[in-house]
N, C-alpha and C positions, 0 to 999 in steps of 0.2 A: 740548327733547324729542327732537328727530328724532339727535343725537349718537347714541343706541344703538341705530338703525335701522339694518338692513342693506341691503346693494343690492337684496336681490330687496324685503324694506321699502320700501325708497323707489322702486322704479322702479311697484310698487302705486299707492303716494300719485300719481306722475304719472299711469301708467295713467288713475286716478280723476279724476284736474281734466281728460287729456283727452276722458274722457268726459262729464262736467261741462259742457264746454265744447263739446263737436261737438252736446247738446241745450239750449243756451243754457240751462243754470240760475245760478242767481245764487249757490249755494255749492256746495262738495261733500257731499253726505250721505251713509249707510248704503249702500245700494244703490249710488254708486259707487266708494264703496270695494271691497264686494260685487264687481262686475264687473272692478275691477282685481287683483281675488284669482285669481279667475277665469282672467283675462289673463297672470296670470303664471304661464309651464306647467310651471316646475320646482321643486323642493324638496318641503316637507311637506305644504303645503296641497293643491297639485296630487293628490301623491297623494292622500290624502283623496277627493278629486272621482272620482277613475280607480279605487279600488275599491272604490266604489259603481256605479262604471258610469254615471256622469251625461254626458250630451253637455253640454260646456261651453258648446260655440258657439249651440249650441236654448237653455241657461239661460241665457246674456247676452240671447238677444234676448227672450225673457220677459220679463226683469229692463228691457228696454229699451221695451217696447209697457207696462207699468206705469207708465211716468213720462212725466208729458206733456211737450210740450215749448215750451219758455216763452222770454220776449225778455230776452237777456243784457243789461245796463246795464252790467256790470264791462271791466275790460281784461283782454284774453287772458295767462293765465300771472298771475294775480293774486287766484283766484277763493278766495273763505274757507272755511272749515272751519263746516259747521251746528253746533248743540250738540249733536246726538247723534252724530256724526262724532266732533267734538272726546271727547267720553264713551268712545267706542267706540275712540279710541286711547290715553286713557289708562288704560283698561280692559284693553287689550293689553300694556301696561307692567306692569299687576299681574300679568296673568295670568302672564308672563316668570318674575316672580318666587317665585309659586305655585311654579313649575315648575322654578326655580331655575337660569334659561338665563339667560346673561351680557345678551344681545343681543334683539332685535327681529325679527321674521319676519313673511312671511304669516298665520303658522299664529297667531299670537297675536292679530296681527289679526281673523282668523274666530273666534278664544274670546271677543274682545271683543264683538262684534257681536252673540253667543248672550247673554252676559255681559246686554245695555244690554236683551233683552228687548222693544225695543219699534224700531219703523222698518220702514220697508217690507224690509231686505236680511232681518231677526229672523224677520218672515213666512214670506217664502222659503225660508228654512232648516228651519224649521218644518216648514214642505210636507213637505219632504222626509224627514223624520225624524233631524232634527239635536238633541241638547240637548246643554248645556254640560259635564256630569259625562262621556259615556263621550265626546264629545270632546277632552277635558283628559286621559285617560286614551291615546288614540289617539295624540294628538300628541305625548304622553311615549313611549308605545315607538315611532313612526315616527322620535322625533329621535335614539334611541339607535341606530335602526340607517343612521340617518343619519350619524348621525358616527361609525360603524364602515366605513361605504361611503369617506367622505373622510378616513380618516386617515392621516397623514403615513406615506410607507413605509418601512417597514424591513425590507429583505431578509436584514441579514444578523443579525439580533436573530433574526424569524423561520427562519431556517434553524440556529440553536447553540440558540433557547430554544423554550418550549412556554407560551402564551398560556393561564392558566389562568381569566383572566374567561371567553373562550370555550367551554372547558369546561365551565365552571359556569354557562351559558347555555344551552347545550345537554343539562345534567342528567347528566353524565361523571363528575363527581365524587361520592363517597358522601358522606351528611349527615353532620356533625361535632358529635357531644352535648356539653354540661359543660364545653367548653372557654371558654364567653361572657368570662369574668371574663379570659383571657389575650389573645382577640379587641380585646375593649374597651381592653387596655391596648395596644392594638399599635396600632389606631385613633388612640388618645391621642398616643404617637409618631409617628406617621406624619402627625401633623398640626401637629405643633410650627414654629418659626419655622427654627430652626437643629439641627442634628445632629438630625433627624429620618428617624434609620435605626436601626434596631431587629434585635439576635440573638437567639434562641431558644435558651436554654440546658437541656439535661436530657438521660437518658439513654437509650439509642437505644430505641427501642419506645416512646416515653412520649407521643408524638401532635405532635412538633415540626412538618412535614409538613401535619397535619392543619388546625392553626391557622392557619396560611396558606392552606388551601385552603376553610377556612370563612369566610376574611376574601374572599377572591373569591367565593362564592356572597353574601354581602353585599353586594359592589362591586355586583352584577348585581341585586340586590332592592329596591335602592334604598333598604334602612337605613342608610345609611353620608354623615358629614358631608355637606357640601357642595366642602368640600377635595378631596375623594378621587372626585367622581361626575366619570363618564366616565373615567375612569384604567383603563391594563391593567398587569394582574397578571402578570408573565413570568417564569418559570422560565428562569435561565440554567443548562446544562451546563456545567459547566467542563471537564471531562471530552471532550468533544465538541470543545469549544474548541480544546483543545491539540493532539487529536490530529491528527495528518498536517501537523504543521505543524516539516517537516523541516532547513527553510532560516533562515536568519537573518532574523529582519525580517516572518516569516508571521504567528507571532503577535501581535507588537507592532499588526501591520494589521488583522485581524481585529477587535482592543480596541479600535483606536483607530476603527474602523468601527463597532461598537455607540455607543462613546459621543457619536458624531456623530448616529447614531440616535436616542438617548435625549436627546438635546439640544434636537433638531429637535422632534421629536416631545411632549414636554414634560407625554405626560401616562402616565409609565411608570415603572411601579414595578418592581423587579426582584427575584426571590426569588435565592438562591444558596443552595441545599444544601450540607450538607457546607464551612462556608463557608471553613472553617482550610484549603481544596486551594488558595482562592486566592494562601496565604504559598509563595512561590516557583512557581507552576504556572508554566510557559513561560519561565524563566531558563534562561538561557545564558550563555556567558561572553561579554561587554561589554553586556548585554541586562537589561533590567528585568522583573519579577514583575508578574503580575497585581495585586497588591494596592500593589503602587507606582503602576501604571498606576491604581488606583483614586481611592486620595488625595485628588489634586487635586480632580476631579468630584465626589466627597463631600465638601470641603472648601467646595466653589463652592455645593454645593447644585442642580447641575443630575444629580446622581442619586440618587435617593431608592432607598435598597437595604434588602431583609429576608434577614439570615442563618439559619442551624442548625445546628446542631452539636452533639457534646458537651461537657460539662464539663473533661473532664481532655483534650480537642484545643483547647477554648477555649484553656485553661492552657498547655500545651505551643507551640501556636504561634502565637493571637493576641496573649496578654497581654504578649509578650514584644517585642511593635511597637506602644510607647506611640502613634504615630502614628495606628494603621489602630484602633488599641482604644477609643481617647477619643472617638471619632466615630460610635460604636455603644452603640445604650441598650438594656442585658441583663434578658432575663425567663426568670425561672426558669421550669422548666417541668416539675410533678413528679408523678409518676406518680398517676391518678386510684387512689380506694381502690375496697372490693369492693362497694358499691351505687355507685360513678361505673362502675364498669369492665359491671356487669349493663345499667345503664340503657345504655351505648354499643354492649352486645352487642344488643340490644332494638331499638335506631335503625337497627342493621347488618343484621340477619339478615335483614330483604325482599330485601337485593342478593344474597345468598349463596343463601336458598332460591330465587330465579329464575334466578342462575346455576346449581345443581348436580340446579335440579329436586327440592330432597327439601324436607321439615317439618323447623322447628327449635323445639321445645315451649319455654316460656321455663322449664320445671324444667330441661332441658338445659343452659341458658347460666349458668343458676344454679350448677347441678354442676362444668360448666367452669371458670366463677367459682373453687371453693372447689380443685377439684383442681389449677387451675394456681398458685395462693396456695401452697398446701400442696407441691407436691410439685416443681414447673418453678422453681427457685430461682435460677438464672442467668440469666432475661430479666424484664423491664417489663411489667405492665398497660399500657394494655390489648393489647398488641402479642399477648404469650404467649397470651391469649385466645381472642384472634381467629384467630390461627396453629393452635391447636387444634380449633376450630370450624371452619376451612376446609378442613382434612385432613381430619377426622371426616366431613365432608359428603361430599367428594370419596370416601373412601373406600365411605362408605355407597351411592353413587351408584353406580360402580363395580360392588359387590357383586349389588346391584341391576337391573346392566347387564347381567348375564353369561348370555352363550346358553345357553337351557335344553338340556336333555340330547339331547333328541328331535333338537332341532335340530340340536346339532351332529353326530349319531350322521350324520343325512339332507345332511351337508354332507362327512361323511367319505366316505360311500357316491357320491355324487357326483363325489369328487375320485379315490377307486378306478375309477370305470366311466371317468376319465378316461384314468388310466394305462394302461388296459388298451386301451382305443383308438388310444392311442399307437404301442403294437407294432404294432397290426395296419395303421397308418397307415403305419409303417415299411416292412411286407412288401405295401406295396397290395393288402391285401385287402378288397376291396369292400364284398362282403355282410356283413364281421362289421363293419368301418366303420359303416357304414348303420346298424345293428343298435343298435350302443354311442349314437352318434350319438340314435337315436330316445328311446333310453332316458333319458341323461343329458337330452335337452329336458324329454321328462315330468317326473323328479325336481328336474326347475328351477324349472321352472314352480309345482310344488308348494313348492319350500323357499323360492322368493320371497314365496308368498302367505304360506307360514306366517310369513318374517321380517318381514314389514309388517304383519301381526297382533301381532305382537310385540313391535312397536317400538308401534307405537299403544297397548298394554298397558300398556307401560312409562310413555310420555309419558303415558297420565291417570292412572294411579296412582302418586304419589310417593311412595316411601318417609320414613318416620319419624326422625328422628336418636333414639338412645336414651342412657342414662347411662351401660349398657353401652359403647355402643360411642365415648363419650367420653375411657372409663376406656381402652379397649383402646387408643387415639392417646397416648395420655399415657404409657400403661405405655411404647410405642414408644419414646417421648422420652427419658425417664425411666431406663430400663432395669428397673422395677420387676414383678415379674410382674402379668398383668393379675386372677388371681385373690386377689390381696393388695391389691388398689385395689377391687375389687367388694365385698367382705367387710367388713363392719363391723368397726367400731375396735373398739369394746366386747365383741363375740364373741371377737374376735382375743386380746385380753389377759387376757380371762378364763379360757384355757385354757391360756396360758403355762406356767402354773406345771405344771400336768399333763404336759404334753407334754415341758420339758424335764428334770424327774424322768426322764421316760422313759430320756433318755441319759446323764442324769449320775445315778452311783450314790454314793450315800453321803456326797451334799451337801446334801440335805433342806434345811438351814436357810440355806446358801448361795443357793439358788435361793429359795426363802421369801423373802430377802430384796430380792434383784433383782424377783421377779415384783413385790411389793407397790410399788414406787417406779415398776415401770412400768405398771402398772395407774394408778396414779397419774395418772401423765400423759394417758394416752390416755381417762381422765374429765374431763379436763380441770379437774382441782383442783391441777395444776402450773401454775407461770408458761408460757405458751407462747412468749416470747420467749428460752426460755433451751433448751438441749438437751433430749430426752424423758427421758432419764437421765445419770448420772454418779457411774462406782462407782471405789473402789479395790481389787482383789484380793488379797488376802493369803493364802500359804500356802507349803509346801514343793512343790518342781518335782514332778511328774507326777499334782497333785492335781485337776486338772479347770479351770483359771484357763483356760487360752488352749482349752478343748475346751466351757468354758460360752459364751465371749464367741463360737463360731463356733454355736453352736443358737441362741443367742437371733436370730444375723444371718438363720438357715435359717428361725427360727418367725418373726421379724414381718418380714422383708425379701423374704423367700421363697428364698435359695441363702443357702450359706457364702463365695459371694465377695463378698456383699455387707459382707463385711469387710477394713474398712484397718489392716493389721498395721505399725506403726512402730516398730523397734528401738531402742530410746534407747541400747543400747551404741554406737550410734552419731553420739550427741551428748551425749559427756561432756565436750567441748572446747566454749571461749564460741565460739571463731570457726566450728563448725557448728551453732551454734542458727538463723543465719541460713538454712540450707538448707529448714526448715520453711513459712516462708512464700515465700522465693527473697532472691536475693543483691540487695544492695544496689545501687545504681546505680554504673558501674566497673569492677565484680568479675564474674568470669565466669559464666555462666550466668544474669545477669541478666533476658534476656527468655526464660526457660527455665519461670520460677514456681519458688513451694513444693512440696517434696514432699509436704508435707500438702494445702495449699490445693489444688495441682492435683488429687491424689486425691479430697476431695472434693467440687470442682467437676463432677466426671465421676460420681461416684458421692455423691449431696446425700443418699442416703436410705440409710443406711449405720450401721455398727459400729465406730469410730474406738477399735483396742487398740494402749494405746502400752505396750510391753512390756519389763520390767521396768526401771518408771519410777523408781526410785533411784539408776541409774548419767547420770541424767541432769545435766544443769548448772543449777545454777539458775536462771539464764534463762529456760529451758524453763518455768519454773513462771508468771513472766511471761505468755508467752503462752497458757497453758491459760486465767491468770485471766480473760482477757479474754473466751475460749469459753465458760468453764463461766457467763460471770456474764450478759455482751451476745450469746450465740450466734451471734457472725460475728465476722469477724476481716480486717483488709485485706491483702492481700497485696503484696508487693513491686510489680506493677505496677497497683495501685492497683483491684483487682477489689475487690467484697465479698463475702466467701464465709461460704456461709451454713449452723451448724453445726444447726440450730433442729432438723432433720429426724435428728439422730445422737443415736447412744446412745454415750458416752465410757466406754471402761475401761483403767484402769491397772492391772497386775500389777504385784509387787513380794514379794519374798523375807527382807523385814524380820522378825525374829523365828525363821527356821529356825534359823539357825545355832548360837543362845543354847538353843532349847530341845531340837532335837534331838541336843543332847551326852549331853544326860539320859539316862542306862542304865534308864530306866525305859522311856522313850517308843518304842514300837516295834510289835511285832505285841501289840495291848492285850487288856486282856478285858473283857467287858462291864459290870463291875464297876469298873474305874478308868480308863474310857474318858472320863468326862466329864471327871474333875479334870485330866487329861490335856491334854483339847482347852480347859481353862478357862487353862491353865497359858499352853499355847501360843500362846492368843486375844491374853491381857493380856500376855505377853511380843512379841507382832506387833504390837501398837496402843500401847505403849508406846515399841517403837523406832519407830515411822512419826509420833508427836508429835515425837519427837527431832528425827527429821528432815526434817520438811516444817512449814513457818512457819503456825499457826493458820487465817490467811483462806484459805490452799488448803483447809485441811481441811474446812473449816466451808461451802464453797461445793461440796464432793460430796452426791450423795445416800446413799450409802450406803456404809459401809466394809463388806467382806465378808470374813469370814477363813473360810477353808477348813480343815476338820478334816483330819489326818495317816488315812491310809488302815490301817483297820482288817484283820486274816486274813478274818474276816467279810464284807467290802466287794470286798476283793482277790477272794475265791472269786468274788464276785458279775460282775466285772468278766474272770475267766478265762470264766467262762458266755458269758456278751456276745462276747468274742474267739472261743469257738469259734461262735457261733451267725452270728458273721461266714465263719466257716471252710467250716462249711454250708450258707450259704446258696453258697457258691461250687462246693461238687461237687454242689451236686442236681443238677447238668443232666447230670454222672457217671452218676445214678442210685444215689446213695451219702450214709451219714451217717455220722458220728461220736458216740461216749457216751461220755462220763467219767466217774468217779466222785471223792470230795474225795481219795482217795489218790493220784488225777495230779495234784490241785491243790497238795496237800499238797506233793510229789515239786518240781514245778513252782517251787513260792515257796521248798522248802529249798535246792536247787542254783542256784548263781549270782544269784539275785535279793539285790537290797540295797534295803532297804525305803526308805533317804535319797533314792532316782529315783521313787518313788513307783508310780503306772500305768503306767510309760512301758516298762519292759524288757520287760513282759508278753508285748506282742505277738512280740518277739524270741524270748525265748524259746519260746513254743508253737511260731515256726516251726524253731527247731533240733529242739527236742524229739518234737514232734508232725506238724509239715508235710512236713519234714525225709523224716523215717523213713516216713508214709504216703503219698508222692512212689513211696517206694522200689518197696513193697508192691503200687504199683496196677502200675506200670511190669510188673512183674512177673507180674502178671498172677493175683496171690494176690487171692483173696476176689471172683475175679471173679463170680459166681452171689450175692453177700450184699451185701443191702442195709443193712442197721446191721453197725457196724463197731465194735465196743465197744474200749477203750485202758484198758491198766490197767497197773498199774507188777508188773515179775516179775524177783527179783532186783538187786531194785533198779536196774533201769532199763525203759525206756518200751515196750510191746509191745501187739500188736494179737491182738483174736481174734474 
């Protein structure tokens, strides 16, 4: 029995027989055991005694005028054990084990004694208001911080790492939702016989970190095996490690001083972030790696280590050291969805509203929720989240914070009555000294009271976080205007079509056809895993292809730069198809990325026009399929980039060439304008079967062919160019009138209908800008506000 007793245990047991023995009783019972608990004045049970504030030395002799005292018959040093003694130790044994403590104590002893219920020591305790539950509770946290007081030291652990049980005892750490089922498996390793060291594999934001620091707030709650209690949790730096460790031989000591540490000490568990820094940190030339130095000790089993890292640094630098790799057991670790990432936002937000002082409504975190999903496509749930709800706070706080006006106006006034006391302190002049002096106290005394009013204002009324102002952090991120993320989807695409009729003339069924596919999508009766749209353009050069693809980027993106223009004359060769997503590993510009992929990694919410996509290589068609089909695409250094958020359009010139030979097809009349553009349509869609292989075709939303510009359309389109011309001299205080005979004048000389819209602008400025440059310079028509242009003579003139 007595094998699992410890010294202060057993020097109790004596304590007690010589008490036994100095009142001549014939065993030892309850009471002196009782007394030799007493007697022994250090460890748990002591305490116990001391804060309550019991005089120990008053309770023995109580305990001692109780028992009478009787004629020993035994031999000294030989006196037996009563049955409730006996009872009450092995009572002590269970209770150890309740409590799941290797060894024997005082303190178990005093469980037992409560435990046995009956004896004169059971009384005593009684008295005093002892029972077994909330001291079985006492003696568990008095031993934990008992064996935090004696635990083996490690100076130089604690000086590179950060003790994260401690943290999580002290309530340092935030609470970790969702994550149980990756806890539990880390548990499960970390309890194994052999290779029980465990990595955290996933992608940075995805709660690697987190898991670890919810398996320490366990360590400390006491849900956690029996393996694992009492163990510390330590964050090693590696980082920390290395640094200043200038000389041969610093690091290697350092290493080889923790794992002396961790040896000794036997009940530590070590975290390493980031854990692939350990494959060469601290090499030198004739010097080993951290992770050489590891090895062994993980091999032995005398250190029990938890990695994290990502995926493609696992790959890159662990798996490639079969050694350091096979000694660590990998868990995926993959981003929580959008009701895990709300519920985490939910757990969080008490730490965020006490830090920033505001309200965080849970329709807020919802909204965050759905706009970091939708719109922040290059980071991880719940990281992106959270990253947006701390900024938003902070901002809102901020906003919130800012000296009202009054105040500052009586802070400036202040700071003037100072200046000006200055001078006069320069030229010692007294009496205005004195003067300035009086004044600026008054108005101090005043803008202190008002600041402390103010601040009090502030501290009890928190402001609100709104949806607005989540939208407005995001657009930040983003680059997206913040009145395009406020603004419903359904609003938004229902006016498309209106709006960009507005700027494209004479394309009615062109735009009809775009707005209806993206109407489409933004009801969400499209696949959302796929892009919002995906057209082909078809038409002769200056008919509105690359002047629709930049309004559609202005009406749902909100600017025209939200378009990515990529020239396929540029990849009519196989060996630059690879420049699209980036070069190969080798080839130059390798860590440089795609010119696409990086485009829109920078710009996710965008207009991707790949521009006259026939001269391209086949391959090219390759990697559209993959966009137009899975809406991401990986890029040469293994990003995923994500096209889900873009609208794709190709231009293409297929079918001009064939039909605008035709001495028909030109300036039409409204009578053989259809059979015209029918002619044209199935002459463009007949060469684009030709030349692009079925599954592309079939995976567009929409082939578009643009009508050849009508005299009709043309007039329309001169109108537009001057009303550009006008809006430029109002500030002149001047306007310009045409009539269809400038128009007329305009399209006979030098225009060739095969450019379509595009010489227009050219010419107006020869013809018209040109010559009313001349006019104003000169100072003609200075008193005349319209300026009428009419053709005299056949050529251009003003009156």
């Amino acid at each position: 029995m007595f094998e699992l007793f410890t010294d202060k245990a057993r020097r109790v047991i004596l304590y007690s027989r010589e008490e036994a023995e100095k009142l001549l009783q014939p065993y030892i019972d309850t009471e002196h055991l009782l007394i030799g608990i007493l007697k022994e004045s250090t460890g748990v049970s002591a305490e116990i005694f001391n804060r309550r504030g019991i005089n120990v030395m008053l309770l023995i002799s109580d305990i001692k005028n109780m028992t009478e005292e009787g004629k020993n018959l035994m031999i000294k040093g030989s006196l037996p054990f009563s049955p409730n003694a006996k009872k009450v130790l092995e009572y002590s044994i269970e209770e150890a084990r309740i409590l799941k403590h290797k060894n024997i104590n005082p303190e178990h002893i005093l469980l037992g004694i409560l435990k046995l219920k009956k004896g004169k020591a059971s009384v005593v305790l009684k008295k005093l208001g002892f029972d077994l539950i909330s001291m079985r509770d006492e003696v568990r946290f008095l031993s934990k911080e008992e064996n935090t007081s004696t635990k083996v030291a490690t100076p130089t652990l604690d000086e590179f790492g950060k003790d994260l049980t401690i943290l999580a005892s002290q309530y340092q750490l935030d609470p970790v939702i969702g994550r149980n089922k990756e806890i539990d498996r880390l548990i499960q390793i970390l309890c194994r016989r052999i290779k029980n060291n465990a990595v955290l594999l996933g992608e940075p934001g995805v709660g690697k970190t987190a898991i670890v620091e919810g398996l320490a707030q366990r360590m400390v709650s006491d849900s956690i095996p029996e393996i694992l209690k009492d163990k510390r949790l330590i964050s090693l730096d590696v980082g920390t490690l290395v640094a200043g460790t200038k000389y041969r031989g610093q690091f290697e000591e350092r290493m080889k001083n923790i794992l002396k540490e961790i040896e000794s000490a036997e009940n530590i568990v070590v975290f390493i972030d980031e854990i692939h820094t350990i494959v060469g940190a601290g090499a030198a030339e004739g010097s080993v790696d951290a992770s050489n130095m590891l090895k062994p000790a993980l091999a032995r089993g005398t250190l029990q280590c938890i990695g994290a890292t990502t995926l493609s640094e696992y790959r890159k630098h662990m798996e490639k050291d079969g050694a350091l790799e096979r000694r660590f057991q990998s868990i995926i670790v993959d981003p929580p969805d959008s009701e895990q990432t709300f519920e985490i936002l939910k757990g969080l937000k008490r730490q965020y509203e006490d830090f920033h002082k505001v309200f965080i409504p849970d329709d807020v975190l919802s909204e965050t929720v759905y706009l970091t999903d939708r719109y922040v496509t290059d980071k991880f749930q719940p990281d992106k989240s959270i990253d947006v709800i701390d900024e938003t706070a902070s901002k809102v706080k901020l906003r919130h914070s800012l000296m009202p006006e009054d105040l500052q106006e009586l802070k400036n006034q202040i700071d003037s009555l100072k200046q000006k006391r200055k001078k006069y302190i320069d030229t010692d002049n007294f009496n205005q000294i004195e003067k300035y002096s009086s004044e600026i106290e008054r108005y101090g005394e005043l803008y202190q009271m008002k600041v402390e009013e103010w601040e009090q204002t502030v501290d009890d009324n928190w402001p609100s976080i709104t949806e607005d102002n989540v939208a407005e952090v995001v657009s930040m991120m983003t680059g997206i205007p913040v009145q395009k993320l406020t603004e419903e989807d359904t609003r938004k695409a229902t006016n498309i079509d209106k709006e960009l009729k507005n700027y494209l003339i004479g394309q009615d069924e062109a735009v009809d056809t775009v707005s209806r596919s993206i109407k489409r999508s933004f009801a969400g009766i499209n696949n959302p895993e796929q892009p919002i749209g995906s057209f082909i353009f078809l038409g002769p050069t200056g008919v509105g292809k690359t002047e629709l693809a930049k309004r559609i980027a202005e009406s749902l993106f909100g600017s025209s730069n939200a378009m990515i223009r990529i020239d396929m004359s540029e990849f009519m060769e196989k060996f630059n198809v690879s420049r699209l997503i980036g070069a190969p590993p080798g080839y130059i510009g390798y860590n440089e990325g795609g010119k696409l992929t990086e485009a829109v990694r920078r710009k996710p919410y965008s207009v991707v026009l790949f521009d006259e996509i026939e001269k391209a290589h086949p391959d090219v068609l390759n990697i559209l399929l993959q966009i137009l089909d899975d809406g991401f695409i990986n890029d040469n250094l293994g990003h995923m980039v994500n096209f889900k958020n873009t609208i794709i359009i190709m231009t293409s010139n297929l079918g001009t060439k064939s039909t605008l030979t035709d001495k028909s097809l030109g300036f039409t009349n409204n009578a053989s304008q259809d059979i015209d553009y029918k002619t044209f349509r199935n002459n463009s869609l007949r060469e684009l079967k030709e030349r692009f292989p079925p599954e592309f075709i079939n995976r567009l939303d929409g082939l578009v062919v643009f009508k050849p510009l009508s005299k009709e359309v043309l007039y329309e389109i001169i109108d537009q160019q001057v009303e550009e011309v006008n809006a430029r001299i109002a500030k002149l205080g001047k306007q310009i009138v045409i009539n269809d005979d400038v128009k007329e004048y305009i399209l006979s000389n030098e225009y060739d209908y095969h450019f379509g819209a595009r010489p227009i602008k050219r010419l107006i400025q020869k013809h018209i800008e040109d010559k009313l440059s001349e006019v104003l310079l000169e100072g003609k028509y200075a008193k005349r506000k319209k300026i009428r242009v009419i053709v005299n003579n056949d050529r251009i003139a003003f009156r």
